[in-house]
VOPAGU-2260 file (C-alpha; in pm, 1 decimal, decimal comma):
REM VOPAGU-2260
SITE   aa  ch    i         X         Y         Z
SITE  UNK   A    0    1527,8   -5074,1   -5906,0
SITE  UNK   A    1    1431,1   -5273,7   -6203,8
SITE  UNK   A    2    1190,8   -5056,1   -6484,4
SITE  UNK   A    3    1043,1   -5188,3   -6738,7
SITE  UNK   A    4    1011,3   -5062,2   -7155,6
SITE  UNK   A    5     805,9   -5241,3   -7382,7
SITE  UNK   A    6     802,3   -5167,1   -7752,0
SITE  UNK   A    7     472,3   -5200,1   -7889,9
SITE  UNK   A    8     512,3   -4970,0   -8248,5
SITE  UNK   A    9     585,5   -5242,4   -8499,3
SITE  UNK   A   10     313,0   -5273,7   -8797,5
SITE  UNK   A   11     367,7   -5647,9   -8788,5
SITE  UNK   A   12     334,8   -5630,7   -9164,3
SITE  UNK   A   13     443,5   -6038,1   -9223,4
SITE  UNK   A   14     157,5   -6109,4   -9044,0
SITE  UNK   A   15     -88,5   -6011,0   -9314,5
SITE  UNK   A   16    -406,4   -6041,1   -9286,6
SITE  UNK   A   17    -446,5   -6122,5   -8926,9
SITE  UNK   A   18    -237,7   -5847,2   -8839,8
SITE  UNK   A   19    -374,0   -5515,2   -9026,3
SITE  UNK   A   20    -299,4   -5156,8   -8978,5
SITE  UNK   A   21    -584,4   -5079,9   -8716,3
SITE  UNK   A   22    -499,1   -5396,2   -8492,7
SITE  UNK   A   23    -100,6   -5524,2   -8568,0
SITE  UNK   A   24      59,4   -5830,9   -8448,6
SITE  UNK   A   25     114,4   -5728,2   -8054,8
SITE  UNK   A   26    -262,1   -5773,1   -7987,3
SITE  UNK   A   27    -338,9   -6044,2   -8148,7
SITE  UNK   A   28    -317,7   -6418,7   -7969,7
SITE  UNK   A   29    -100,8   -6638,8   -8181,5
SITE  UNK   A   30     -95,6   -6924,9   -7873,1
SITE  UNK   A   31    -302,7   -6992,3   -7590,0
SITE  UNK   A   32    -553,8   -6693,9   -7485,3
SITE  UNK   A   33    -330,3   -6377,1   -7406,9
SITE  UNK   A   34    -228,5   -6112,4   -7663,3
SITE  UNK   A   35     158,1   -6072,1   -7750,9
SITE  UNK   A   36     165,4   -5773,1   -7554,3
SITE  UNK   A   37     -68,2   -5916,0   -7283,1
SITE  UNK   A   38     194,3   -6177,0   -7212,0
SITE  UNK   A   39     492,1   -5974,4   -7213,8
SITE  UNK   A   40     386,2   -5744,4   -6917,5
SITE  UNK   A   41     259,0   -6108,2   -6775,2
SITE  UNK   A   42     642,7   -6249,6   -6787,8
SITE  UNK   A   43     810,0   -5937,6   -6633,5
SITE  UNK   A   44     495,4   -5874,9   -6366,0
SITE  UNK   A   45     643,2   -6089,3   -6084,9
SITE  UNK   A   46     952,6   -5861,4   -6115,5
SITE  UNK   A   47     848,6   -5510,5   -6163,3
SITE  UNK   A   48     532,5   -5369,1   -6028,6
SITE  UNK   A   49     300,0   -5175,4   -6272,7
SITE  UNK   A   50     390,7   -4844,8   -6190,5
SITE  UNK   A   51     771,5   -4934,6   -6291,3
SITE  UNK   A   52     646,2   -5057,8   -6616,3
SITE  UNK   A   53     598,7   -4825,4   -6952,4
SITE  UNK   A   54     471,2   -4932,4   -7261,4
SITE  UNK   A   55     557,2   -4724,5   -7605,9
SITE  UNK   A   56     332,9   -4790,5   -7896,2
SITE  UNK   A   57     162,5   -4557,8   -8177,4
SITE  UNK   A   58     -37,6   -4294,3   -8080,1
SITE  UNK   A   59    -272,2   -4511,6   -8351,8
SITE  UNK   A   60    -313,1   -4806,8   -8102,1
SITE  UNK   A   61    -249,3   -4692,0   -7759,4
SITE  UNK   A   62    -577,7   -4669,0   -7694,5
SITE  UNK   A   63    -603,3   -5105,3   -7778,0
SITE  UNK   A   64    -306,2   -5085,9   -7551,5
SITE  UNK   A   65    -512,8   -4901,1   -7259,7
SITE  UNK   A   66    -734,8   -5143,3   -7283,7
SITE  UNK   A   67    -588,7   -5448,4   -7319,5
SITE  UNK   A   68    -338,2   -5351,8   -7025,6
SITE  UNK   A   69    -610,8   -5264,2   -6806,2
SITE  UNK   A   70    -524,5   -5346,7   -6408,9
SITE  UNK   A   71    -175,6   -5419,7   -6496,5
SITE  UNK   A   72     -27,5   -5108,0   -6663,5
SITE  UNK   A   73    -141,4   -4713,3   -6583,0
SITE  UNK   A   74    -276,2   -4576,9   -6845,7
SITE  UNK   A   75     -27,5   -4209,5   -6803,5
SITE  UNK   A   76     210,4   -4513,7   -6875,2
SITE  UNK   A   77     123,4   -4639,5   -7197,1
SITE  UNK   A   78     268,8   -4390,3   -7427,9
SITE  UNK   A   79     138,1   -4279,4   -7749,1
SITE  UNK   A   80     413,6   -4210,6   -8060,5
SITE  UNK   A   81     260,7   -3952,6   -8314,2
SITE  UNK   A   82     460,5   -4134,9   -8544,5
SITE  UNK   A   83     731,9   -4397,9   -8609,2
SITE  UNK   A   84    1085,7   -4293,2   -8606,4
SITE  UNK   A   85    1265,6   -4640,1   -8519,0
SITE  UNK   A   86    1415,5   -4800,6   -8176,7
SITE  UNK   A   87    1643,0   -4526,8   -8080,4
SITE  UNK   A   88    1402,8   -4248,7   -8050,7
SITE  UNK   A   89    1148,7   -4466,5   -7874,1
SITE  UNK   A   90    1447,4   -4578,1   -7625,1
SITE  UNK   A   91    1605,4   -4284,3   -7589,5
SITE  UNK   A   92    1243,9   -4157,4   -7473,5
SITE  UNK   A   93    1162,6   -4438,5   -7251,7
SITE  UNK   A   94    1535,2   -4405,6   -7074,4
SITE  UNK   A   95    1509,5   -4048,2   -7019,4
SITE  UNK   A   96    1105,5   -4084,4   -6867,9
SITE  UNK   A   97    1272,2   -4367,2   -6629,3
SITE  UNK   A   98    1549,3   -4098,1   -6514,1
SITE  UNK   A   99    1280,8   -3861,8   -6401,0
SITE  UNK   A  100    1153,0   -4064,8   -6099,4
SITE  UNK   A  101    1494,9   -4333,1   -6049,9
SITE  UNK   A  102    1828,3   -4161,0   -6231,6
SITE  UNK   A  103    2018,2   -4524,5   -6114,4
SITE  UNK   A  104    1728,4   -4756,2   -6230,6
SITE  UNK   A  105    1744,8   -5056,5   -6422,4
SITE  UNK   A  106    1558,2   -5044,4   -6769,6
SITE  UNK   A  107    1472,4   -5390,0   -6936,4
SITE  UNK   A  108    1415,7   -5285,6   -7307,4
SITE  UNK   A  109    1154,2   -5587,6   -7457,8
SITE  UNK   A  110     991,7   -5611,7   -7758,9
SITE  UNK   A  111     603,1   -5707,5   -7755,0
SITE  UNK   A  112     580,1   -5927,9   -7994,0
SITE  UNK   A  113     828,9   -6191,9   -7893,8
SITE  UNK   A  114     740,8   -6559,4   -7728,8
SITE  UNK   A  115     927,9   -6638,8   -7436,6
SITE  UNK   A  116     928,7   -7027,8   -7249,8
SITE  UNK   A  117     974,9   -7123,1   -6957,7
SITE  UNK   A  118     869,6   -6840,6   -6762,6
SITE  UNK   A  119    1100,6   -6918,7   -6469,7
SITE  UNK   A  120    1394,5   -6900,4   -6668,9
SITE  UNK   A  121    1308,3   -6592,5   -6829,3
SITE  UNK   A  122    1266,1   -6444,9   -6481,5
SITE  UNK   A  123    1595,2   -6582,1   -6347,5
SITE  UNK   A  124    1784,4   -6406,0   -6651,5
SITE  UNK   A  125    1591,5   -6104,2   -6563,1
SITE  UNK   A  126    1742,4   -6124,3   -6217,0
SITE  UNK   A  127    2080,1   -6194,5   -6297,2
SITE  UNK   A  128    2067,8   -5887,5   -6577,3
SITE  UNK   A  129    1970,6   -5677,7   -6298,1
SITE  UNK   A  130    2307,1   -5781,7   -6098,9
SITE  UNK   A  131    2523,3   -5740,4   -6433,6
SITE  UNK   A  132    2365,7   -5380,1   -6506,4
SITE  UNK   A  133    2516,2   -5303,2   -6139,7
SITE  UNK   A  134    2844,1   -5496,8   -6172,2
SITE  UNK   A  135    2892,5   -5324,8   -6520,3
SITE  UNK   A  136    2670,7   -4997,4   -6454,4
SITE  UNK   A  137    2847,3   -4831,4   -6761,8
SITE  UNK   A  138    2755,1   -5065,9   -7014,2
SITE  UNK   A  139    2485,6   -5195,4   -7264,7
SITE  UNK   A  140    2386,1   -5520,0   -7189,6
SITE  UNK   A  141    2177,9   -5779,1   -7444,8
SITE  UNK   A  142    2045,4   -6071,4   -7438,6
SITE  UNK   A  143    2185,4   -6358,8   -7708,2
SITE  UNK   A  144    1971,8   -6632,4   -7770,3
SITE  UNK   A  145    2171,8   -6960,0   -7868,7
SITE  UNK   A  146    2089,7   -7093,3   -8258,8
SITE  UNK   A  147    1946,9   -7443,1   -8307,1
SITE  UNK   A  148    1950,9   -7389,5   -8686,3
SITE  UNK   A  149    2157,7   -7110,5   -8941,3
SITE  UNK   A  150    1870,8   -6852,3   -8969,2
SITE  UNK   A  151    1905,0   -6578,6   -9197,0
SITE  UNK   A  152    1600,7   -6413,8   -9098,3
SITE  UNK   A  153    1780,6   -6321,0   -8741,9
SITE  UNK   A  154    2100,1   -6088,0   -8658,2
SITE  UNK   A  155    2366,3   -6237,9   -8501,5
SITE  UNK   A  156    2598,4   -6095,7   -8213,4
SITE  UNK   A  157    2951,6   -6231,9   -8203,5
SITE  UNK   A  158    3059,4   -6384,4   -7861,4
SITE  UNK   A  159    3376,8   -6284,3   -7692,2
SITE  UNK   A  160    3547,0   -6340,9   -7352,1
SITE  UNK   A  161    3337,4   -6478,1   -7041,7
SITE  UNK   A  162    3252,7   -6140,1   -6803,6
SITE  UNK   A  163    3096,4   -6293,8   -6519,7
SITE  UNK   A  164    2865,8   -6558,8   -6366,8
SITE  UNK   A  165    2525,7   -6432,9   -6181,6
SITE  UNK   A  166    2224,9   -6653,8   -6132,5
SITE  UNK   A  167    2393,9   -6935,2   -6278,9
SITE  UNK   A  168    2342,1   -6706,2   -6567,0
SITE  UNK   A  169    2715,5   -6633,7   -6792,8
SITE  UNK   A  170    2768,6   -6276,4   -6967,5
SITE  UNK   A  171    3064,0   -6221,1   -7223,4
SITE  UNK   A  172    3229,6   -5946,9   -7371,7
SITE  UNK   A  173    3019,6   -5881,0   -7773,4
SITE  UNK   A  174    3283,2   -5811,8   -8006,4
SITE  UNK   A  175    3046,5   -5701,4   -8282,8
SITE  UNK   A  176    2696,6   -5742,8   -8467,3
SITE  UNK   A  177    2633,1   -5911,0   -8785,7
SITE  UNK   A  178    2322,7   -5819,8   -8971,9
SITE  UNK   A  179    2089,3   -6118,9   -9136,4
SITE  UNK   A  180    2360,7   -6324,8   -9285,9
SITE  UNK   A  181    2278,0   -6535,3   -9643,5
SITE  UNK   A  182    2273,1   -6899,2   -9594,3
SITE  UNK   A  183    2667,8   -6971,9   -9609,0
SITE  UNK   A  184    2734,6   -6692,9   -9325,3
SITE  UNK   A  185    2467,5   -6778,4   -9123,8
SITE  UNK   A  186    2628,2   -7202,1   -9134,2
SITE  UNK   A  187    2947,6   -7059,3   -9070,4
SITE  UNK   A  188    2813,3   -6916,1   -8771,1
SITE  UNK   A  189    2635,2   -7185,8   -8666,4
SITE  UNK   A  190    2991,8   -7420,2   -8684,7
SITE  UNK   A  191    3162,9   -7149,5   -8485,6
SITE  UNK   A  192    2951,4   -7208,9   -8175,1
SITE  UNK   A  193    3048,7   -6810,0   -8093,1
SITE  UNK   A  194    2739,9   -6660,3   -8243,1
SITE  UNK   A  195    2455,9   -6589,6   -8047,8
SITE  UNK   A  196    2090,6   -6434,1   -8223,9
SITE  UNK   A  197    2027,6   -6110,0   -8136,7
SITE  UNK   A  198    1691,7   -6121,4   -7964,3
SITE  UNK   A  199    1616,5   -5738,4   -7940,5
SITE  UNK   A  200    1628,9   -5726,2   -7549,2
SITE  UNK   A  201    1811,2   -5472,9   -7348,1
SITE  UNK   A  202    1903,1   -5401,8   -7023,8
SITE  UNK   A  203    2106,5   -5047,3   -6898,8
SITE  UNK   A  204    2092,7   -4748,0   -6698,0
SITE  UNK   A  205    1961,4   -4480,5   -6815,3
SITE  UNK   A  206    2279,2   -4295,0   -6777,6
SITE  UNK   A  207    2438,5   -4574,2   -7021,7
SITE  UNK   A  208    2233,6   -4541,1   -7334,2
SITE  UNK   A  209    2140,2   -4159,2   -7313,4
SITE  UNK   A  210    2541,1   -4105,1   -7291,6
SITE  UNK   A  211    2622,6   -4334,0   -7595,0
SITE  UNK   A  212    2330,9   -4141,2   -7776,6
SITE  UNK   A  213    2444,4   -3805,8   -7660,8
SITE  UNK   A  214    2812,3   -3960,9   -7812,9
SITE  UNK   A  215    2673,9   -4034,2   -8136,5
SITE  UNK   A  216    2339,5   -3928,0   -8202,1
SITE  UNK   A  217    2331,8   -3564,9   -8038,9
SITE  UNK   A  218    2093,2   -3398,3   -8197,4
SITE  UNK   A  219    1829,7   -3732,6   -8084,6
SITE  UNK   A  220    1932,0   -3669,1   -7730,5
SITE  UNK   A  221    1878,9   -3304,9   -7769,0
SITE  UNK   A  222    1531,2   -3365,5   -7933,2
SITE  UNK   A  223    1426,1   -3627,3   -7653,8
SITE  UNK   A  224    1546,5   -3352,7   -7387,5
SITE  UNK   A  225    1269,9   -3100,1   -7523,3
SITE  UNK   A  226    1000,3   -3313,0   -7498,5
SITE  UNK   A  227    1060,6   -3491,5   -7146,4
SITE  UNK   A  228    1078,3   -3127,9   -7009,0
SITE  UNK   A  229     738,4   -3026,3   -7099,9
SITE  UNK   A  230     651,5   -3372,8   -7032,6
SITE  UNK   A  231     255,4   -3383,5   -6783,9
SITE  UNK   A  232     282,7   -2945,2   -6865,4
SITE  UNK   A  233     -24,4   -2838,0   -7106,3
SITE  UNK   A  234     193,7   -2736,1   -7399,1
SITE  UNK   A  235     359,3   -3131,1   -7354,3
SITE  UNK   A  236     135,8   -3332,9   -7594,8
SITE  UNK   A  237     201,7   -3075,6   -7891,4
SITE  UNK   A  238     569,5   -3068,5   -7819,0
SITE  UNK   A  239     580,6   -3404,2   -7821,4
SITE  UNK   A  240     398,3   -3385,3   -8168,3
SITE  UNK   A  241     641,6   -3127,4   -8305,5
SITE  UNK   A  242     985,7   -3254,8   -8174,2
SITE  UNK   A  243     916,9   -3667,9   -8244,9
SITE  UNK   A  244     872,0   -3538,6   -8619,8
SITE  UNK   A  245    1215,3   -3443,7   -8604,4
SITE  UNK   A  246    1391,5   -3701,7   -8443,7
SITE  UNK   A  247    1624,1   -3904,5   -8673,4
SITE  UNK   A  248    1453,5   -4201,2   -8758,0
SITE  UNK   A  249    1733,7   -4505,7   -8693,3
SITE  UNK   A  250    1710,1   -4797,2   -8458,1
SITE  UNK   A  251    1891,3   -4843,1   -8164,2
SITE  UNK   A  252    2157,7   -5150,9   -8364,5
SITE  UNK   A  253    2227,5   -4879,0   -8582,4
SITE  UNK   A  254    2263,4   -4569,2   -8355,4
SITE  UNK   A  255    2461,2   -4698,0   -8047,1
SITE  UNK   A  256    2523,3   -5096,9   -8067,3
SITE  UNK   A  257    2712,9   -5173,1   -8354,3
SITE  UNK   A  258    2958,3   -4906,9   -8279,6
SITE  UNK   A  259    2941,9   -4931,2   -7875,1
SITE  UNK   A  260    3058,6   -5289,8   -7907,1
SITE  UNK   A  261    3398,5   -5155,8   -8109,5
SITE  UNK   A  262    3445,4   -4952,5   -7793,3
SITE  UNK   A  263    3378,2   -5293,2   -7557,1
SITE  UNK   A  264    3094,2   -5091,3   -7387,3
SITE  UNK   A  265    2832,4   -5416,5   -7502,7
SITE  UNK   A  266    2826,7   -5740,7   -7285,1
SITE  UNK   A  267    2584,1   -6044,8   -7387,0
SITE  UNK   A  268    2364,6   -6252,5   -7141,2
SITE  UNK   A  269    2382,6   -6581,4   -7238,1
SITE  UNK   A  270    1950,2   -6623,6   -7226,5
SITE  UNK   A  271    1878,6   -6986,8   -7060,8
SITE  UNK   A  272    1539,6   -7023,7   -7220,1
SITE  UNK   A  273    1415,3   -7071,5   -7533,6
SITE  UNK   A  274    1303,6   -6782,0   -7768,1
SITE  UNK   A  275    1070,1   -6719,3   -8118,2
SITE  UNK   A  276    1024,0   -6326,6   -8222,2
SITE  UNK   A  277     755,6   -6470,0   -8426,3
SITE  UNK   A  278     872,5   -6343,8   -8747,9
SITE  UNK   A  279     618,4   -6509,1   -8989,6
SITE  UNK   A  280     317,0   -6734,2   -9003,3
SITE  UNK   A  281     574,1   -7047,6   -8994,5
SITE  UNK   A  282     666,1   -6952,6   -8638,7
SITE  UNK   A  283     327,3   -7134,8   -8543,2
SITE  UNK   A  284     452,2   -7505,2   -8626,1
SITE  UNK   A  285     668,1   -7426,6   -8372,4
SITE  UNK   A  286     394,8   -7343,7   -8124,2
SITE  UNK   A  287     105,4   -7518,9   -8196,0
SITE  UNK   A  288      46,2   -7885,8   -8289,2
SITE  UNK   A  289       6,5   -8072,9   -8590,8
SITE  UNK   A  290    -222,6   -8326,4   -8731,9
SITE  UNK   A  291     -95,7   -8651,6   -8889,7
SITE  UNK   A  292     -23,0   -8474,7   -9222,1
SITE  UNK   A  293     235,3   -8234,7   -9083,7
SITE  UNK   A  294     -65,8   -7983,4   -9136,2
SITE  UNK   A  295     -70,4   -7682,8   -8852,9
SITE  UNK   A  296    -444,1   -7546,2   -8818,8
SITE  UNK   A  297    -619,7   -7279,5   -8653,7
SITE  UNK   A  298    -978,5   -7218,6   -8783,7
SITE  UNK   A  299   -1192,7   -7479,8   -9027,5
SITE  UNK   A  300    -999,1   -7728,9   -9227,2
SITE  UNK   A  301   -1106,7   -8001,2   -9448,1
SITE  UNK   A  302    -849,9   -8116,3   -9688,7
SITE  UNK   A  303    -800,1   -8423,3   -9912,7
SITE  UNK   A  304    -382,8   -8534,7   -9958,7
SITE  UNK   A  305    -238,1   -8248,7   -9774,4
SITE  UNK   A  306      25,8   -8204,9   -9594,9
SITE  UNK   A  307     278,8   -7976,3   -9454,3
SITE  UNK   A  308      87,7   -7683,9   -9474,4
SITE  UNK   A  309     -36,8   -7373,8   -9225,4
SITE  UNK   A  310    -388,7   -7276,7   -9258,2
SITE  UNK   A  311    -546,1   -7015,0   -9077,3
SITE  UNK   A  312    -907,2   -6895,3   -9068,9
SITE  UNK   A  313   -1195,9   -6711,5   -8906,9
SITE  UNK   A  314   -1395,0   -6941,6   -8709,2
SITE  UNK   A  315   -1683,9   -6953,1   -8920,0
SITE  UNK   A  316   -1483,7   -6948,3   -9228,8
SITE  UNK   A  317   -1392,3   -7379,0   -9411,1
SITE  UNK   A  318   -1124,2   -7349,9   -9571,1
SITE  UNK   A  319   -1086,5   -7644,8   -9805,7
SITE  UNK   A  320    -776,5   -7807,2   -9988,3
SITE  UNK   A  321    -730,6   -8094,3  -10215,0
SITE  UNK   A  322    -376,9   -8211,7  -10339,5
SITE  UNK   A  323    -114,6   -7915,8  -10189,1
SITE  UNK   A  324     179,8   -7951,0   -9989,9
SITE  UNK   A  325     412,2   -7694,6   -9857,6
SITE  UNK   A  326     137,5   -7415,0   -9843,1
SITE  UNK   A  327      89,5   -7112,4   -9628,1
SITE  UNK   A  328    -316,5   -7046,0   -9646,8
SITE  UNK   A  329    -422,7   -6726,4   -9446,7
SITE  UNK   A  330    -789,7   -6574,5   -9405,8
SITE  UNK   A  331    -885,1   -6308,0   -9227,8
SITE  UNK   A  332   -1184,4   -6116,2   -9257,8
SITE  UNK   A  333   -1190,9   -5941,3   -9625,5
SITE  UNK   A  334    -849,1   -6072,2   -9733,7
SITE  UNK   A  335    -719,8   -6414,2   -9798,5
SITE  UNK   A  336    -336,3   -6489,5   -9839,5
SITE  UNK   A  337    -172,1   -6824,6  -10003,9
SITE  UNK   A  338     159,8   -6890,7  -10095,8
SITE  UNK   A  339     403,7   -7135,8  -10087,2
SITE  UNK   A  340     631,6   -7153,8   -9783,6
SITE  UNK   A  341     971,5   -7029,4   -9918,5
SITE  UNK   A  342     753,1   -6734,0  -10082,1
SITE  UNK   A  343     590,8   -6715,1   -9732,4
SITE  UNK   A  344     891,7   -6490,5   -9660,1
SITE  UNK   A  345     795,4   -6211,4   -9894,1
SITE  UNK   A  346     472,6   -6093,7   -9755,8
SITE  UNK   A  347     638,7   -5740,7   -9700,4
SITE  UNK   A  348     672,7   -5746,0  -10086,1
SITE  UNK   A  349     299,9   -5810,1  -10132,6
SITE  UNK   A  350     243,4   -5550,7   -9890,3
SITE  UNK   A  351     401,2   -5308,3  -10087,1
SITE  UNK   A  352     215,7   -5423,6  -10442,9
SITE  UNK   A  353     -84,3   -5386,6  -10267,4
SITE  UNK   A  354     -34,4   -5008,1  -10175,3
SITE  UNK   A  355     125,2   -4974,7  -10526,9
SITE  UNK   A  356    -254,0   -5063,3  -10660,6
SITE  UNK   A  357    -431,3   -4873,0  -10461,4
SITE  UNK   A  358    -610,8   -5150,6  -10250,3
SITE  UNK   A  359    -482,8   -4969,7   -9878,3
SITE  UNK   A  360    -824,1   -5074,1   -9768,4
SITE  UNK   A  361    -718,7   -5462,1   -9745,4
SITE  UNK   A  362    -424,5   -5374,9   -9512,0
């Protein structure tokens, strides 16, 4: 049967200062009225009841996960992480949870903070990954988004042979993983028409993944073993505590992926719909519409000769402009962030000057 993960750790730090430490990017509504997280146990409901569906996020936020998941998640299934150690650990946990109840399941791996249109054909991949996990039961499968443009803010997975045909759906053979290319690379890549983005979605056995991790990562598996066997005991929640701490903190590309696709043990689903991981406030110009300056809006705007710019605000906050182009304008609450669109891409380094000074409060 068909399980599903979903990631819901990530700090969403490029998301400053919507997204902040005690409520990250996942629950927050970036287009139309559901949370991130809301809508990705929406687009995988039709296809896997709630009690086949876990959610792992940070011990920090699970109980905003409880909530917001109320009615379509069980709460014993939205797990808590004392503390962030990376993809691996947090799928290698999830696989080996799913094994307890259905050793031959299906796991779809999904992050929560990723967009996903049309629906349909999100749910008709789904299907046919389901059918390739069984046709290829010994293998990790992913899903590769086609580019429309040479990103170097995405990984790339390099296309080989055709596999198979299910759902109208194609899978090849991935003959290796490129990390974010510069500008040159990532046109090269584009040219070759053999690249695919690397979306972040899996689909396996459990069997699969805990036996590439138990072929490279041991002492993870051995780790992950501890804590699943004291798992609903009393003594579970401070093993979990005590053995997470030393888990190797690495993410699943790293661990098992790059090298698993040497071996031929990674296929690709060629994904039929279109996809955003909504990496930065730019991603909304591609969700939301724009006025007759090029200018993308949510919140109170007045501005005099301005154009091309993303401005976000509290309700009740105006935010006014006169004479800028090419902004990025951000309030939230106590913190305000502007900066110009190319520099948009280094909000992790502002991040970082703000801890550096002492102002932890703001984030």
């Amino acid at each position: 049967m068909l399980h599903a993960m979903i990631m819901a750790g990530g700090g969403g730090t490029r998301f400053w200062p919507r997204s902040r430490a005690v409520r990250p990017k996942q629950f927050l509504t970036f287009s139309g009225n559901r949370t991130l997280l809301q809508s990705t146990v929406d687009r995988i409901a039709a296809q896997v009841p709630a009690e086949r569906t876990w959610v792992l996020t940070s011990e920090q936020h699970r109980g905003e996960a409880v909530e917001q998941l109320k009615g379509m998640v069980p709460a014993e299934q939205v797990v808590g992480e004392p503390m962030g150690r990376d993809t691996a650990p947090c799928v290698a946990l999830g696989a080996a949870l799913v094994a307890r109840s259905d050793r031959d399941a299906t796991i779809m791996v999904m992050p929560a903070d990723h967009l996903i249109e049309p629906e349909q054909e999100f749910r008709r991949a789904a299907h046919a990954a389901e059918q390739f996990a069984n046709d290829f039961p010994d293998s990790l499968l992913t899903f590769g988004i086609e580019p429309t443009f040479p990103s170097t803010g995405y990984g790339y997975i390099h296309r080989g042979e055709r596999a198979g045909t299910r759902q109208n759906v194609p899978i090849s053979r991935a003959h290796g993983f490129r990390e974010k290319p510069d500008l040159s690379a990532a046109e090269g890549f584009l040219a070759s028409g053999d690249y695919f983005w690397n979306s972040g979605i899996f689909v396996w056995k459990p069997a699969a993944v805990l036996g590439q991790l138990e072929k490279r990562k041991p002492a993870l598996v051995a780790t992950i073993q501890k804590i699943v066997a004291a798992w609903g005991t009393d003594c579970g929640p401070e093993v979990f505590r005590t053995e997470y701490a030393n888990a190797e903190k690495i993410s699943i590309d790293y661990a098992v992926m790059q090298d698993a696709a040497k071996d031929g043990k990674v296929l690709v689903i060629h994904a039929p719909y279109k996809w955003d991981d909504v990496g930065s406030w730019l991603a909304l110009e591609r969700h939301n519409p724009q006025d007759a300056d090029g200018n993308t809006v949510q919140g109170l705007h007045c501005g005099v000769r301005t154009s091309n710019c993303v401005i976000v605000s509290d309700p009740s906050h105006l935010i006014g402009t006169i004479g800028v182009e090419n902004l990025v304008v951000v309030q939230c609450g106590n913190a305000t962030l502007v900066t110009t669109r190319k520099g948009e891409a280094d909000v992790k380094d502002l991040i970082n000057r703000i801890k550096a000074q002492g102002l932890e409060r703001f984030l």
